[in-house]
N, C-alpha and C positions, 0 to 999 in steps of 0.2 A: 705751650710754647712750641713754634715751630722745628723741628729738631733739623739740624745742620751737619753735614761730614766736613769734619775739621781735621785736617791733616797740619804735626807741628811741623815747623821747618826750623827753628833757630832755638837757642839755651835760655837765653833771657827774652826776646821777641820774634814772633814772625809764627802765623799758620795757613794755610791753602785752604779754602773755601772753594767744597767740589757741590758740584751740581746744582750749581744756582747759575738761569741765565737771566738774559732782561727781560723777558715776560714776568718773572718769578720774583723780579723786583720790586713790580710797580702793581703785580696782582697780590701777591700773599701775603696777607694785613697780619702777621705775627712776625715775618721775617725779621725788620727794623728791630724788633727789641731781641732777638736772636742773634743779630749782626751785632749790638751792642753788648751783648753780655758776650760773644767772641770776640771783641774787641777787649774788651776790661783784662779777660784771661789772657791774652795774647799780647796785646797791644799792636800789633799789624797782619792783619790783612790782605791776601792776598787772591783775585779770580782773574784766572789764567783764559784767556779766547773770549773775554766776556764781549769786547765789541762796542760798548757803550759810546752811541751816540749821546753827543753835549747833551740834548733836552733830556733823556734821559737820568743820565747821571745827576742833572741836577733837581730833578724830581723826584730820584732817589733820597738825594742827599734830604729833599726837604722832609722826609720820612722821618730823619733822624734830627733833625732842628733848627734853626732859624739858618739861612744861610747868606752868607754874605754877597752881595748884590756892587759892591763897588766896581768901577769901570776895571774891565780885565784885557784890552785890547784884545776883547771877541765879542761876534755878534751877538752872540747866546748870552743874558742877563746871569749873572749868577758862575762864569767859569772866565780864570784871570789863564791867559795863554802862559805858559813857563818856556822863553825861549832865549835865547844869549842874540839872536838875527835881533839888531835893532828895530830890522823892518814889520816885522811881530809885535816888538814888544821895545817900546821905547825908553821903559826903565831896566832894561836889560843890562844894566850896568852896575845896576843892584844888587841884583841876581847870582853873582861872583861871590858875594860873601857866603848864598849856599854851601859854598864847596868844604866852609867850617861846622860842626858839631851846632846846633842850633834847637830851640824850640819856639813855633812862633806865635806870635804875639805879646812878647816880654819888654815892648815898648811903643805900645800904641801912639798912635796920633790925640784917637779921642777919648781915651780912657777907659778902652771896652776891654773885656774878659780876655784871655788867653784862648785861644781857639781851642773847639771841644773836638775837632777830629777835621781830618786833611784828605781829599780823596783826587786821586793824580790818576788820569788814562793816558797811555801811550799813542802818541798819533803820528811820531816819527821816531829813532831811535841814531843817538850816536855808533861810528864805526868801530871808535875805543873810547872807553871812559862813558861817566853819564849811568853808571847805576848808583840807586841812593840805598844807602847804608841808615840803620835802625841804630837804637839801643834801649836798652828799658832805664827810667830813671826811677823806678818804683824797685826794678832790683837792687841797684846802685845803693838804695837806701836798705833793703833789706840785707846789704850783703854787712854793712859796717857794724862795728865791732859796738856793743852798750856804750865803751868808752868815747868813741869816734859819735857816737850817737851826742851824747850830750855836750860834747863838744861844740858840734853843731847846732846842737837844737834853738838854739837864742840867735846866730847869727843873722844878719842881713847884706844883701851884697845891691850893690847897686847896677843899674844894667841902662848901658844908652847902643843908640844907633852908631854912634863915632866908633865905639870898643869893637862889635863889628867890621866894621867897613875897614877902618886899619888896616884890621889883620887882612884885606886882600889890596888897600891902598895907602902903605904906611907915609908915603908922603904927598899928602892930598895939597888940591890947590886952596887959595882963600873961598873959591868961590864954594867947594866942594865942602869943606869945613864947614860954611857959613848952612849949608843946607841940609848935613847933620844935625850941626846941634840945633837946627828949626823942631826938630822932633822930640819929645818930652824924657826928658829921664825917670828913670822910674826904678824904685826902691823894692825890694823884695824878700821875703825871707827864703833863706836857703834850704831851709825845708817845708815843703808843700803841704797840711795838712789835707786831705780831700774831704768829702764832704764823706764818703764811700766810709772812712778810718782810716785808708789806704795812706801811706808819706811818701813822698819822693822827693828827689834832688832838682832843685833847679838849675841847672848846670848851661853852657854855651857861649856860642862867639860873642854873645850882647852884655856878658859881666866884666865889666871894668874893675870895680874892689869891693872888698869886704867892711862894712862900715865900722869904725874904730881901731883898726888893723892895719898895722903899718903896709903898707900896698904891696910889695916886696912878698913879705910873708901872705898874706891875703891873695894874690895871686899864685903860690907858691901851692896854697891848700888849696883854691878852685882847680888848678892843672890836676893835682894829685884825684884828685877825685874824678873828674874829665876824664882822666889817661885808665884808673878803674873801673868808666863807666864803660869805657868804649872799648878795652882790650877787646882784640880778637875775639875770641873763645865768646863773646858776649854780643859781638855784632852780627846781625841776619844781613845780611849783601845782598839788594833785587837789582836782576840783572833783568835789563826792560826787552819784552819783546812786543812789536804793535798789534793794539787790541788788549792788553791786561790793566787792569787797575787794581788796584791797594789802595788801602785806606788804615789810617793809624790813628792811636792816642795821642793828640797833641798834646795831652796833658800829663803825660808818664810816658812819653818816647820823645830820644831827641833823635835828631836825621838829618843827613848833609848828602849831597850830590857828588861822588867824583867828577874831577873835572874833566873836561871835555872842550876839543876845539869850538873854538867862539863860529866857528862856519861849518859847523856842521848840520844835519838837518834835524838834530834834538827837539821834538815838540812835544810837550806834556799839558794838557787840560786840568787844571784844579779847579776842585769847588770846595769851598771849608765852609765847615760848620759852627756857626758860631758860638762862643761859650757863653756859657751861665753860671762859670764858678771861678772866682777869686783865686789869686796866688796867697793864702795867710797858715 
């Protein structure tokens, strides 16, 4: 195994990955499974002055697994533009629900996995606001009490695109409504077995309620746990500068973007990797 300098940055998530540039990505055939198993320990990732042109990064990514290829308003196959400028990015409207605690993938279109990992480069940066914020949900789950444990361990919470969007457009038009709920709801348990042995919290902006559970209380225990996952003391804060990319566990980190003016010149390159494991 290729050995890697890992520097921690955060309690529960976040480490610097020094001395790796983009030759060293696309030449050193042990890296990938290096950068994966710093990924598991960490769950975010951080290479500072990396530089990474689009075809790169997604050459990279494909290193690490199937990568999703859907239209991203950019040239380059394989990288969706993250921008709030409509003229970028036309479902930029969507985008605003970022600015809530999230994990993504927890309401697919077509039914596919939770994404297995998120990789964002810098190619413009906000003048305030616009760093995205970490959290581990594998600690969330390691932090609760045997009691809190079994509590948990049976439920299931349900998770749509509406419970989202809400929360940044609580009074949506019919038209706006009618193109939520086009998008599938999807049921989940609230704790994640991994394939690893590893548990974590499925937590975020997309759970609407806890199945059986008067909504009230069922929301009442999702926040509780939310507001635990994300305390301070828990959260790694990247503060973007142009040229760095981070890459995280989407599968045991959730992450939201502060907000930032809709006209600023914020532009972020994603490429995700697609998953191959199950929320059960």
């Amino acid at each position: 195994m290729t050995v890697i300098t890992v520097e921690r940055l955060g309690r529960g998530a976040g480490a610097e990955i020094l001395g790796v540039d983009r030759d060293r990505l696309m030449t050193d055939g042990t890296l990938p499974g290096a950068v994966m198993e710093a990924l598991e320990a960490h769950g975010v990732l951080v290479f500072r002055d990396l530089g990474l042109d689009p075809e790169t990064q997604v050459a990279f990514c494909r290193r690490l697994g199937d990568v999703d290829t859907s239209p991203g308003h950019h040239p380059v196959e394989g990288i969706y533009r993250v921008s709030l400028d409509t003229s970028k990015n036309s479902s930029a409207g969507y985008l605003r629900a970022t600015f809530d605690w999230h994990i993504d993938g927890c309401t697919p279109a077509d039914g596919a996995y939770p994404q297995k990992a998120t990789m964002l480069t810098a190619r413009a940066v906000a003048d305030s606001g616009g760093e995205t914020e970490f959290a581990s949900t594998y600690a969330a789950y390691d932090d609760l009490t045997d009691r809190e444990r079994e509590r948990v361990a049976a439920l299931r919470v349900v998770h749509s695109l509406e419970a989202s969007q809400r929360l940044v457009t609580p009074d949506p038009t019919a038209e706006q409504l009618a193109a939520w709920r086009r998008r599938p709801v999807k049921e989940h348990p609230l704790v994640w077995t991994h394939r690893s042995g590893r548990r974590s919290l499925v937590l975020g902006a997309s759970t609407d309620h806890v199945v059986g559970m008067p909504p009230d209380e069922g929301r009442a225990l999702l926040g509780d746990l939310l507001g635990r996952c994300t305390a301070p003391e828990r959260v790694y804060r990247h503060e973007w500068s142009v040229g760095e990319t981070v890459i995280w566990d989407n599968r045991g980190v959730i992450h939201r973007a502060a907000p930032y003016d809709p006209a600023s010149p914020r532009e972020m390159l994603r490429t995700t990797v697609l998953g191959d494991e199950p929320i059960q």
